[in-house]
N, C-alpha and C positions, 0 to 999 in steps of 0.2 A: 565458481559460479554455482547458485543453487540449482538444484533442479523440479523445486517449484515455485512458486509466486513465495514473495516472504511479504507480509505486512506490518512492518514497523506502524505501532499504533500505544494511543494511553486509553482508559477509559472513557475520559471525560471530552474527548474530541470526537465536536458532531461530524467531522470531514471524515472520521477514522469511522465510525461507525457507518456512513453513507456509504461509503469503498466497500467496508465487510460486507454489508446489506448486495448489493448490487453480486457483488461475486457470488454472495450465496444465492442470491435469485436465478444465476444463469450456472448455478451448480459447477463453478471455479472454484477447484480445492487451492487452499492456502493455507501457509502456516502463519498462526498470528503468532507478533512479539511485541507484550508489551513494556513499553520502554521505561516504563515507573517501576514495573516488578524484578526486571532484569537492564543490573548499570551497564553492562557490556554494551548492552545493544545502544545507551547511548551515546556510544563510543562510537559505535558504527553506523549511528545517523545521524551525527558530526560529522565524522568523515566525509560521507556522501554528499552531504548538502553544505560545503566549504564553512564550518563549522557552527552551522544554524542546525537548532532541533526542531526542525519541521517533520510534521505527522498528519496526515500518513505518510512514510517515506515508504512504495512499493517498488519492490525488485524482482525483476522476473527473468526466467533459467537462461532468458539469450544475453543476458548482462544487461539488458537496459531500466533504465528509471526513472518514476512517474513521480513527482513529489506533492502533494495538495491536490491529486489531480482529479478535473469534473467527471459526474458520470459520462457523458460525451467522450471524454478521453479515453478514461477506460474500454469504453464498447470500443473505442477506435482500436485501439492498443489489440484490445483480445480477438477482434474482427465479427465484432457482434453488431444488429442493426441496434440505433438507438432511436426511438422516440421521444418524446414527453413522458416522461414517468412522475 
C-alpha cells in the first residue's frame, strides 16, 4: 500500500486535472503519475479498474479507490466540507 495519495492521471484529462486542482487547494500532498509518460503505470490502472484505463484512477495509503471521482467525493473521502466550488 502506498503511503500517500498516488494520482494516476494524463495531461490531457479535464477530470485529472480537477482532482489535482482540488488536492492542491486544500494542501493534500500527492504523488502524480502520469500514465502516458510511464507504461508501467498503465499496467497498474488496468489492473485496478478490471482492465479499463480510467483517469484519474486515485489511491490512498488505506488501500482504497476513487476512480473518475467528483469533487464531492473527494472532500468526502479526505473528510473535507464541500460546497459549490
Amino acid at each position: 500500500m502506498p503511503d500517500k495519495i498516488i494520482v494516476y492521471s494524463t495531461a490531457w484529462c479535464g477530470d485529472c486535472r480537477r482532482a489535482k486542482k482540488f488536492l492542491g487547494e486544500h494542501q493534500i500532498q500527492y504523488e502524480e503519475v502520469d500514465i502516458d509518460l510511464t507504461p508501467e503505470a498503465v499496467a497498474i490502472v488496468k489492473q485496478l479498474n478490471h482492465g479499463m484505463r480510467s483517469v484519474p484512477t486515485i489511491v490512498f495509503p488505506d488501500g482504497s479507490i476513487l476512480v473518475e471521482p467528483g469533487t464531492d467525493q473527494l472532500a468526502e473521502k479526505l473528510g473535507l466540507p464541500f460546497g459549490s466550488n
